[in-house]
N, C-alpha and C positions, 0 to 999 in steps of 0.2 A: 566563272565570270571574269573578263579582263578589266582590266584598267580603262579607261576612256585616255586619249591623246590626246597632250598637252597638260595644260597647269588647271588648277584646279577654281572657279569662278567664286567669289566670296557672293554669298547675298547681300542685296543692299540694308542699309543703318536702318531704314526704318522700318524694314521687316526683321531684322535681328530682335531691334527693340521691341516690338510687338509680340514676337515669340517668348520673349524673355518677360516680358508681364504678364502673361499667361501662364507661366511656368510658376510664377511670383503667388501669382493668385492661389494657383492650385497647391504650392506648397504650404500658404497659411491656410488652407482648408483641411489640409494632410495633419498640420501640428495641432489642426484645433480639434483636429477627432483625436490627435494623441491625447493632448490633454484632458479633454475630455471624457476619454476610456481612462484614464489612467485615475482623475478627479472620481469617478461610476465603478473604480475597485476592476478594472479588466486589464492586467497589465499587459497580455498576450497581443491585445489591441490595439493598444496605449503603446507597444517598441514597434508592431508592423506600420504604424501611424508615422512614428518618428523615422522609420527606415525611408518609407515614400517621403515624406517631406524632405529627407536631405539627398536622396537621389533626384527629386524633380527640382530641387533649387541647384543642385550640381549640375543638372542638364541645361538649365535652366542659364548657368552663369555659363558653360561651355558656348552656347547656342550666342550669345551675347558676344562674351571675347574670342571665343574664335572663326564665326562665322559659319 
């Protein structure tokens, strides 16, 4: 696959933003099943919970500050 020519187009603030509260959302649904598995004795659950909640809030802040 090549490269595309020229500089690279940022998306606009308010679709950044909008991306970035969906990210937001779905990362405190990710911590509340961690917590939740982890509160219900499932720890296995409870780290894959907290692994997605801090990957999709990392995505989540990426998608925001860098465009």
């Amino acid at each position: 696959m090549t490269e595309p020519d020229g500089p690279h187009e940022r998306r606009p603030l308010l679709e950044r933003i909008g991306m970035a509260a969906i990210a937001a959302v779905l990362a405190i649904l990710f911590g509340g099943v961690a917590v939740a598995s982890w509160a219900g004795g499932e720890p296995f659950l409870a780290v894959m919970g907290g692994i997605g909640c801090l990957m999709t809030a990392w995505v989540g802040g990426l998608t925001l500050f860098r465009g």
